[in-house]
C-alpha positions as CSV (number, residue, x, y, z in Angstrom):
1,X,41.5,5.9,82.6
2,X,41.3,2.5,81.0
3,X,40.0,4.1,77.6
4,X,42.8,6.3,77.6
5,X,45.2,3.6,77.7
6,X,43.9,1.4,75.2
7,X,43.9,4.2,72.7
8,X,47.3,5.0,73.2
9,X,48.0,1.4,73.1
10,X,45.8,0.5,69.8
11,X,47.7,3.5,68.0
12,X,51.3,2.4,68.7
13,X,50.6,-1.2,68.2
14,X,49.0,0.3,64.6
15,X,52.1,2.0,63.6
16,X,54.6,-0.5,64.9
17,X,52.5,-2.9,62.1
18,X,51.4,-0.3,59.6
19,X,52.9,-2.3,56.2
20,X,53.8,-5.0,57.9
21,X,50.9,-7.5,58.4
22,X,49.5,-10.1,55.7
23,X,46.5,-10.9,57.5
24,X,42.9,-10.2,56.4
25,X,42.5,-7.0,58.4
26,X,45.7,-5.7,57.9
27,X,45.3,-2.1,56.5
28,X,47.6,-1.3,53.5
29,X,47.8,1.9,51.0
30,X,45.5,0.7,48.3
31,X,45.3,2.4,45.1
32,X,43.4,6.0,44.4
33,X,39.6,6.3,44.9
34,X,39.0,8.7,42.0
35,X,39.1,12.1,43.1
36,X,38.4,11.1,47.1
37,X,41.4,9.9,48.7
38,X,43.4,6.7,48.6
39,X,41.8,4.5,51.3
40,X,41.8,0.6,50.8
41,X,39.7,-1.9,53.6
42,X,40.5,-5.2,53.2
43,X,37.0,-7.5,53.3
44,X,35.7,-11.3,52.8
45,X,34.0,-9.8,50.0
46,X,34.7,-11.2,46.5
47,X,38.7,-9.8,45.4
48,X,36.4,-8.6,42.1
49,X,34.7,-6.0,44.0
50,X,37.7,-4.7,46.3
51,X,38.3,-1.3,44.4
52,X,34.5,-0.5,44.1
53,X,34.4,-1.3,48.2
54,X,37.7,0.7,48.6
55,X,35.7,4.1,46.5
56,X,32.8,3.5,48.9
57,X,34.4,3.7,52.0
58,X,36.5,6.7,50.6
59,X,33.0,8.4,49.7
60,X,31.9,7.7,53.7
61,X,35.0,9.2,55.0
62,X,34.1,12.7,53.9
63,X,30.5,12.2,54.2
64,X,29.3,11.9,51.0
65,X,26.5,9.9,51.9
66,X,24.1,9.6,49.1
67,X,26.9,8.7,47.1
68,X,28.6,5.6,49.7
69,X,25.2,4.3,49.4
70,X,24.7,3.5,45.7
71,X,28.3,2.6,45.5
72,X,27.8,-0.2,48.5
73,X,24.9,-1.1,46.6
74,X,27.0,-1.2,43.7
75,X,29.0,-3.8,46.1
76,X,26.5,-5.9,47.3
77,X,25.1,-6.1,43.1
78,X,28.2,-8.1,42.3
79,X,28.6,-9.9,45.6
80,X,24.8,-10.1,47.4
81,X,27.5,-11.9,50.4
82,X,29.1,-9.2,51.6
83,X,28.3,-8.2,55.5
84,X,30.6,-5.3,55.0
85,X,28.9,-3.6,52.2
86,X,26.1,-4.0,54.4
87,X,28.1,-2.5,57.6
88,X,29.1,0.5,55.1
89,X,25.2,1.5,54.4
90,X,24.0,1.1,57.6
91,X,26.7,3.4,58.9
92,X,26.5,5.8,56.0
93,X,22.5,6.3,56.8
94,X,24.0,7.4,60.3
95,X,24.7,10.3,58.4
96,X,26.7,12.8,59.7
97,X,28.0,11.6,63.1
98,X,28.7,15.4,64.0
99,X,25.1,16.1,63.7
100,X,23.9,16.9,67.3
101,X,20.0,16.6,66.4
102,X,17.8,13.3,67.0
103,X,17.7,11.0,63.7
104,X,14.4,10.8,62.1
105,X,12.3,7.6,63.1
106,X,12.5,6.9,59.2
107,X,16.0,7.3,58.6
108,X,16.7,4.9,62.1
109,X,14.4,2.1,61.1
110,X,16.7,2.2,57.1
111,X,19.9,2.1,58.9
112,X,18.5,-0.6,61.4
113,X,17.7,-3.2,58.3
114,X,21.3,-2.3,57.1
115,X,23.0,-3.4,60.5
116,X,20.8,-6.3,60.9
117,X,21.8,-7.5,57.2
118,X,24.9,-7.2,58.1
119,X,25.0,-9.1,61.1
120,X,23.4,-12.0,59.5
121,X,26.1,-11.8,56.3
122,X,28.9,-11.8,58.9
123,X,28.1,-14.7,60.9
124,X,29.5,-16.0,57.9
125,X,32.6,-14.3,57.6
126,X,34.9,-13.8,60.3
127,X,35.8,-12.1,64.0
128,X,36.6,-9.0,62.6
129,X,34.0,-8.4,60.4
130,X,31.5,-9.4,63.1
131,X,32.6,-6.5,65.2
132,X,32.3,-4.0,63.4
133,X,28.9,-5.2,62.4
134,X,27.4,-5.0,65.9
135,X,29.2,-1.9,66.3
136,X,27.1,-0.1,63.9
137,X,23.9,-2.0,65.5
138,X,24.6,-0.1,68.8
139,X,23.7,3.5,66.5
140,X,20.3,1.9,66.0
141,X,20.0,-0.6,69.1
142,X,16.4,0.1,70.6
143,X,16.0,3.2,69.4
144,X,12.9,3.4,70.2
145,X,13.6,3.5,73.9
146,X,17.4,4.3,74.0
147,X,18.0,7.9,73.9
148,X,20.8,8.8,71.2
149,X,23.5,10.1,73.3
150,X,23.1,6.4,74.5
151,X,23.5,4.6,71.6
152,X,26.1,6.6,70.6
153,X,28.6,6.4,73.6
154,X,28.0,2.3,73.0
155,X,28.7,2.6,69.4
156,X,32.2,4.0,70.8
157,X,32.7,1.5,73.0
158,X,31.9,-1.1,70.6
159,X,34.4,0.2,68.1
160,X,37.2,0.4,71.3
161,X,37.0,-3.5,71.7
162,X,36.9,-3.7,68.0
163,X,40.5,-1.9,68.1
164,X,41.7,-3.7,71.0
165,X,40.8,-7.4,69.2
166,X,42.3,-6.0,66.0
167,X,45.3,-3.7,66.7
168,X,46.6,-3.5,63.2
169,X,43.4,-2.6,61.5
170,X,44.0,0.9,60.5
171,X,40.0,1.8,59.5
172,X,39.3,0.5,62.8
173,X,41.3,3.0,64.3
174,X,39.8,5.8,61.9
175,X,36.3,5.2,62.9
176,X,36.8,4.9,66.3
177,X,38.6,8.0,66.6
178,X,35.6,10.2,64.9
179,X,33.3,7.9,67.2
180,X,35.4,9.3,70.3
181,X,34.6,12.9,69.3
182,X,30.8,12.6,68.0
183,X,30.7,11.1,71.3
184,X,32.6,13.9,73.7
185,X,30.2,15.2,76.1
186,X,29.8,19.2,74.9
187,X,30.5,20.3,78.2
188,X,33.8,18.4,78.9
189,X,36.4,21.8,78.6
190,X,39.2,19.1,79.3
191,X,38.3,18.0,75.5
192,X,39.0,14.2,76.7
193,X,37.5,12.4,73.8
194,X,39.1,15.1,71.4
195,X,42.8,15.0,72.5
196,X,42.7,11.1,72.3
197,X,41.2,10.8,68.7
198,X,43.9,13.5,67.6
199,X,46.5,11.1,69.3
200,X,45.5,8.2,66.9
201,X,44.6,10.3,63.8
202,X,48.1,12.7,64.1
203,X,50.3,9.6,63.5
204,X,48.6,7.6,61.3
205,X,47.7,11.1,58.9
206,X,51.8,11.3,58.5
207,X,51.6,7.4,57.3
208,X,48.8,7.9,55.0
209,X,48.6,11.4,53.7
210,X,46.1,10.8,51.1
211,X,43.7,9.1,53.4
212,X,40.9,11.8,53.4
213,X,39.4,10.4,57.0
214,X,42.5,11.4,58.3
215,X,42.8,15.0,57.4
216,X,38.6,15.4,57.8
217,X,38.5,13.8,61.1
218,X,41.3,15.8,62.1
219,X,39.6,19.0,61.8
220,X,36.4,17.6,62.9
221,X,38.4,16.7,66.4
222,X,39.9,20.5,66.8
223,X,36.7,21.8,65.9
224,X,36.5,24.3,68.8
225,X,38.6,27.6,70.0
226,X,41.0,26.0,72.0
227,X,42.7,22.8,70.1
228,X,41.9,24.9,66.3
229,X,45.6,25.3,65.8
230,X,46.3,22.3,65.6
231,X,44.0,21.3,62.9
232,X,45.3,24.2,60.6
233,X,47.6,21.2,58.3
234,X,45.1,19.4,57.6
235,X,42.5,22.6,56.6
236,X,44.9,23.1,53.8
237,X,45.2,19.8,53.0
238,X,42.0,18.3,53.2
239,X,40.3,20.1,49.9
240,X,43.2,18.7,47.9
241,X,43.0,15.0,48.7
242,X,39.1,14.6,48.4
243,X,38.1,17.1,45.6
244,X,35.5,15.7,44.5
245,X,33.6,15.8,47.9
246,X,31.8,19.0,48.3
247,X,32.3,18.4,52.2
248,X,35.7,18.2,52.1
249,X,35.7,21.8,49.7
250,X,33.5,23.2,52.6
251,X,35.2,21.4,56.1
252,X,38.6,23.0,56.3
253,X,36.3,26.7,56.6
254,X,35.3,24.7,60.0
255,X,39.1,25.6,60.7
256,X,39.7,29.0,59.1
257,X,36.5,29.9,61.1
258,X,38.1,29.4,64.2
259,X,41.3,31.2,64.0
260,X,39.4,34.0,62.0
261,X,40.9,33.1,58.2
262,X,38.0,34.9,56.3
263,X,38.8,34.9,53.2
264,X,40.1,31.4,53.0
265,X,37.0,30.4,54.2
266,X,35.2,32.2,51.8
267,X,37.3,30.8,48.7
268,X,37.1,27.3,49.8
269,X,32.9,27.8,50.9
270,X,32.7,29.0,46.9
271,X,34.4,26.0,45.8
272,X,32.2,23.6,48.0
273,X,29.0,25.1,47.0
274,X,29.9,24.4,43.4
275,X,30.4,20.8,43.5
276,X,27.3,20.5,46.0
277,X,24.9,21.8,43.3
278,X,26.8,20.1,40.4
279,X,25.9,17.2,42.4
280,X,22.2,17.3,43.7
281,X,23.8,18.4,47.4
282,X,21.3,21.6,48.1
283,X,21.6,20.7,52.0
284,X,25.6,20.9,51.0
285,X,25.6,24.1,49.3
286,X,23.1,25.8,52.1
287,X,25.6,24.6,55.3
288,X,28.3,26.3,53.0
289,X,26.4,29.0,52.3
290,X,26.1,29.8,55.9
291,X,29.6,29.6,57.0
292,X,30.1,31.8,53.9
293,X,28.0,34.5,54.7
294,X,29.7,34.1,58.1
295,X,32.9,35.1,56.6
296,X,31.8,37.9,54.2
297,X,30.3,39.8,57.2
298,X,33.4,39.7,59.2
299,X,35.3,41.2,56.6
300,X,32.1,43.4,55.7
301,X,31.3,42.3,52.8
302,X,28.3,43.1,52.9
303,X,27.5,42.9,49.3
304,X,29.0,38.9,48.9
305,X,26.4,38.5,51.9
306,X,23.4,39.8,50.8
307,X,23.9,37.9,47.6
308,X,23.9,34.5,49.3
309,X,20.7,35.7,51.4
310,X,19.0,36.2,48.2
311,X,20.3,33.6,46.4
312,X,18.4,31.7,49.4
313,X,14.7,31.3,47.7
314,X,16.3,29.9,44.9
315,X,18.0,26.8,46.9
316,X,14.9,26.7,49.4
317,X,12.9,25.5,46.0
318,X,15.2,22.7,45.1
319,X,15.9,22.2,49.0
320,X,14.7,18.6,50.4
321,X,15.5,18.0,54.0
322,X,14.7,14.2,53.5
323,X,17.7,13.4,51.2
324,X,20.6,11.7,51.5
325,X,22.6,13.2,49.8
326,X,26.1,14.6,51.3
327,X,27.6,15.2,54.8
328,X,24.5,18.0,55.6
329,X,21.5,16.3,56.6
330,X,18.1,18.1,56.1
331,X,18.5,19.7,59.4
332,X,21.8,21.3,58.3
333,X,20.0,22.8,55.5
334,X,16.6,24.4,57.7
335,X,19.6,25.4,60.1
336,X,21.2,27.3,57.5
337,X,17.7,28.7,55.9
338,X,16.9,30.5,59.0
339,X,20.3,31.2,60.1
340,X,21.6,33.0,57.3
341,X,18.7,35.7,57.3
342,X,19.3,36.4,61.0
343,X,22.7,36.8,60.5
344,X,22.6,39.3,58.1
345,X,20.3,41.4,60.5
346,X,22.1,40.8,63.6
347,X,25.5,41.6,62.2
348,X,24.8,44.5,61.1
349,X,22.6,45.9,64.1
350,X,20.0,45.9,61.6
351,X,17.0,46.1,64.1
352,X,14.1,47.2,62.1
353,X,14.6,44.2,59.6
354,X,15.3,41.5,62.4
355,X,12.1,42.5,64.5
356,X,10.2,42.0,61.0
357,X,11.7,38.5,60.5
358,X,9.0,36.1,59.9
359,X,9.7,32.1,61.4
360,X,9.2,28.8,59.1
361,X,7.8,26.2,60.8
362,X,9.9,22.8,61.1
363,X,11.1,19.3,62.3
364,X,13.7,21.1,63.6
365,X,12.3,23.8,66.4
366,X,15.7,25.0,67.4
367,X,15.9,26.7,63.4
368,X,12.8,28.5,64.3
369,X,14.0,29.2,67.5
370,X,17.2,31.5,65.6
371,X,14.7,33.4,64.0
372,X,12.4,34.5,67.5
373,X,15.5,35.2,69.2
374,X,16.8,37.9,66.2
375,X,13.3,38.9,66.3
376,X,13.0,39.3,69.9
377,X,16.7,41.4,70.0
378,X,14.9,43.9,66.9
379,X,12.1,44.4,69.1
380,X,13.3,45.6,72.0
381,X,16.1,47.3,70.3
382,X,12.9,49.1,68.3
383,X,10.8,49.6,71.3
384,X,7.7,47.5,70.4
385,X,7.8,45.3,73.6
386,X,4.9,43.4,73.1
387,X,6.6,41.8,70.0
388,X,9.6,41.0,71.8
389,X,7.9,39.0,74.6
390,X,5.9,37.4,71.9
391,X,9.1,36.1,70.9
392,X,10.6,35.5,74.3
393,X,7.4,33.1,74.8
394,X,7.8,31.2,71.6
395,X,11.7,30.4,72.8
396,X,10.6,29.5,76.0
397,X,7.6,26.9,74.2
398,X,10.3,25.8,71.9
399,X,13.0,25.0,74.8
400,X,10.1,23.0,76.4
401,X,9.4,20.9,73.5
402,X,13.0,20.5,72.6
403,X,13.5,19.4,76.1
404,X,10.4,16.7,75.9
405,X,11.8,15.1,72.8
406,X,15.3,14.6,74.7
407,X,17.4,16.8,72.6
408,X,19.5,17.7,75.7
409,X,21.8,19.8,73.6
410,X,19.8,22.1,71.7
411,X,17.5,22.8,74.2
412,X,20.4,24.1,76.6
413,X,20.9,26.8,73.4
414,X,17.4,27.4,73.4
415,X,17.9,28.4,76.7
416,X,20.8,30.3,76.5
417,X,19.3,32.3,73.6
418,X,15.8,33.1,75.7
419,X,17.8,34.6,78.3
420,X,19.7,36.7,76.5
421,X,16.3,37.5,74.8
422,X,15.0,38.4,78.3
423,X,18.0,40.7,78.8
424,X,17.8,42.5,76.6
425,X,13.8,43.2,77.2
426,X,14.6,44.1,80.9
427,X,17.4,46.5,79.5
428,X,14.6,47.7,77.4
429,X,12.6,48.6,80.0
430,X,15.3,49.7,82.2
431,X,15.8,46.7,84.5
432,X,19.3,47.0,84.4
433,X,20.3,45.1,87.7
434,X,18.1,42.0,86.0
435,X,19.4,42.6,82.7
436,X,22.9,41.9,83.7
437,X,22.2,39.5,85.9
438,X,20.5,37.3,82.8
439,X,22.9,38.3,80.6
440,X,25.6,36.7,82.7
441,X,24.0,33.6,83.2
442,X,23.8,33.5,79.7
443,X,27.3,33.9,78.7
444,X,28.2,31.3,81.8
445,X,25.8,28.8,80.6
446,X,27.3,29.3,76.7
447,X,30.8,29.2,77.8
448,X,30.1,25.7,79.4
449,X,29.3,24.1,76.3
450,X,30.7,24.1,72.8
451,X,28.8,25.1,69.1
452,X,27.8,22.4,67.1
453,X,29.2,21.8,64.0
454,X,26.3,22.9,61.9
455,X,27.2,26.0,62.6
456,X,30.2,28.6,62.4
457,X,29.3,30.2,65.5
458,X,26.4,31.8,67.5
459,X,24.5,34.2,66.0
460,X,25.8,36.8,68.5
461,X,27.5,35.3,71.5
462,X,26.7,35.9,74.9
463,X,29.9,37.6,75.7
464,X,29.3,40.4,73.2
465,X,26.0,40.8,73.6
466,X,27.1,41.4,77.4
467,X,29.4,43.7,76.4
468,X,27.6,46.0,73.9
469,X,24.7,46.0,77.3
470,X,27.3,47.6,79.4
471,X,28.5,49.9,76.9
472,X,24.8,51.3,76.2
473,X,24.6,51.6,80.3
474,X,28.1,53.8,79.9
475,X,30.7,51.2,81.6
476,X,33.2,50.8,78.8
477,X,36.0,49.1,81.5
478,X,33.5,46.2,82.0
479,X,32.5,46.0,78.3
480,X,35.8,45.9,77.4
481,X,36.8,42.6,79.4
482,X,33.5,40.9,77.8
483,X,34.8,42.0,74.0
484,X,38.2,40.3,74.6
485,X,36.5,36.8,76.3
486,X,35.1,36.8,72.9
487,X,37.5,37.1,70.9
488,X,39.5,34.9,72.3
489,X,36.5,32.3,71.2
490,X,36.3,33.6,68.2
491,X,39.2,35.2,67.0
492,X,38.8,38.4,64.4
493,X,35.4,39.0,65.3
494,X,34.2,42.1,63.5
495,X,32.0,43.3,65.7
496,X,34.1,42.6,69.1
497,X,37.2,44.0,67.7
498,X,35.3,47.4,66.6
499,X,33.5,47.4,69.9
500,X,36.4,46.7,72.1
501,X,38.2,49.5,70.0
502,X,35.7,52.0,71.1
503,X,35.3,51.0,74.8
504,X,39.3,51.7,75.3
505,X,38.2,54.8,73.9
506,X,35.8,55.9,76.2
């Protein structure tokens, strides 16, 4: 309850002093940042370097990473003093803080020699700028034996007392909000974290409405079925204030996804995968590639979708997962690689094709893991059995590894998806009393939790996939119930809305 309170406290003290404070960490409407946002964060730095800072920071609030780095650099060329520029790299190789997958051992130990320079600079400086130097530390504090969940629930914390010492410091407030919901648990349906960031960011967006944290965090916050209204202001405002970011082109789809807005999403996906590749950002353009081949199949265009799956071999050859570049990070790319061709399959019932999918190794085992389960749904939709538990065994060796290198959350989808897979081969082989049984767990165990924001949704969720079992076993009633649970997830859904059409039809 306490962290309740001092949120709500640390956003009305903000606003009672937004504009009114002269001290050093008063936040004030600085000038434009080029084409990302108006954001300025006052520093010890020298004055000279203030508007260079200010486009940094604007860079790192809509996640264009690659680009906040050299511009920090840029920073710390001019002035080799300042902690902050420091603070702004180390959090900026964080990457995306959305990203539910374990940092690479690489990318930790770079972000690590950031924060440490930073704490050093800013024993130098002041209060302020100390705090939100060992904040970031806490991302990378003994990572080598501190799980990440850990170390990210203390970066939260951190930034809390950080707020609390400096009530009127308005990026304070910012970063702890998007720390509160990187750091909500995925099974907490109260959405805790969620509905106090939106209480600090709702305010302070009406103060500031060019800030482009503001608007991005915002959606980032409602980023699930039931608080997505809420967000829908700042989906259409978002691309407007940071155009130049190809995240903020692709994040207000995050939005239109959840209330079923197809075609926005497509327009503004088209737009972000532009800028991506104008810029370097393949991981950019794949993530928005895959929320808009989401979009074209629930409107059935199937055409606009097949040409993003073969446009795929063509960004997998310019595609490095170990760049920073923008808000995806090489995961978010392999995601959308073997996401996008198992979407096109499973969409459209396509069985043949998805038992014949073939699975790319990677650092990432949950990608590979989308690609078994399509397979394992073609093959017993097909008949050949053996392939499907082929593919049932490589989920279940996945969901073991997954689970042995303490990614918690991915493993639990993992598991989700290998039951479902299971399912469907015991419905296969006319099991049906343990077919239903697993496919209920399934959609129990995928209700209690929440997607990640790599993707736009599941490749066929648990609900539906419960319901289309109990319309092949002729109880259309039952089906019917499953079809409208889903699309109360996930509004407009193509194939729910034709199937629930045809079970009240029965």
């Amino acid at each position: 309850m306490r962290r309740v309170s001092v949120a709500a406290t640390a956003a009305l003290l903000t606003l009672r002093t937004l504009g009114a404070s002269a001290q050093e960490h008063a936040h004030r409407q600085g000038a434009p940042t080029g084409e990302f946002g108006t954001v300025h964060f006052a520093t010890s730095c020298s004055p000279a370097v203030a508007p260079t800072f200010d486009r940094a920071v604007a860079m790192l609030h809509s996640f264009e990473f690659g680009a906040s780095i050299r511009t920090f650099n840029e920073v710390l060329a001019a002035d080799s003093t300042c902690a902050m520029a420091q603070w702004g790299i180390a959090l900026s190789r964080w990457s995306n803080p959305m990203a539910a997958g374990n940092r690479a051992v690489a990318q930790l130990q770079q972000g690590e020699q950031s924060a440490d320079a930073a704490i050093r600079l800013a024993a130098r400086t002041s209060e302020r700028e100390r705090s939100y130097a060992h904040a970031v530390s806490m991302l990378y504090d003994d990572f080598e034996h501190k799980d990440q969940r850990t170390r990210i629930v203390a970066y939260a914390d951190a930034m809390n007392s950080l707020v609390m010492q400096q009530p009127a410091d308005t990026e304070a407030l910012i970063f702890y909000a998007i720390a509160l919901t990187a750091s909500a648990p995925p099974t907490d349906k109260t959405y805790a974290n969620q509905l106090k960031a939106g209480a600090i960011l709702e305010p302070l967006w009406a103060k500031l409405p060019n800030h482009p944290g503001l608007a991005h965090y915002i959606i980032h916050t409602y980023d699930n079925p039931a608080l997505a209204d809420k967000a829908r202001a700042a989906a259409e405002r978002y691309a407007s204030i940071a155009p130049s970011a190809a995240h903020a082109l692709h994040m207000p789809s995050h939005t239109f996804t959840r209330v079923g807005m197809w075609q926005e999403s497509v327009n503004t996906n088209n737009r972000s995968i532009k800028a991506a590749l104008s810029n370097g950002g393949v991981g950019e353009a794949l993530h928005a590639s895959d929320y808009a081949m989401y979009a074209d199949l629930q409107m059935g265009k199937n055409a606009d979708a097949k040409a993003i799956l073969d446009g795929l071999p063509t960004l997998a050859t310019r595609f490095d997962a170990n760049a920073v570049t923008g808000a995806a990070p090489g995961s978010a790319g392999l995601f959308a690689l073997a996401a996008i061709p198992a979407r096109w399959v499973l969409e459209r019932s396509a069985w043949a094709e998805a038992a014949a999918l073939e699975p790319k190794a990677s650092a990432y085992p949950y990608t590979e893991a989308m690609t078994y389960f399509a397979r394992s749904l073609g093959a017993s939709h097909t008949g050949d059995l053996t392939k499907a538990k082929a593919a049932i065994d490589s989920l279940a060796s996945i969901q073991q590894r997954l689970s042995a290198k303490g990614e918690g959350y991915w493993a639990e989808q993992v598991a989700i998806q290998n039951l479902e897979a299971q399912a469907w081969l015991d419905h296969a082989k006319k099991r049906e009393t343990d077919a239903l049984t697993l496919m209920r767990e399934a959609a129990t165990r995928e209700d209690a939790t929440e997607k990640s924001a790599v993707t736009p949704g599941p490749l066929a969720p648990a609900r539906e996939l419960l319901g289309d079992m109990l319309m092949d076993l002729n109880r259309p009633t039952e089906a019917s119930v499953e079809y409208r649970a889903t699309l109360q997830k996930e509004p407009h859904r193509r194939h729910s809305e034709d199937r629930l059409l045809a079970s009240l039809h029965r």
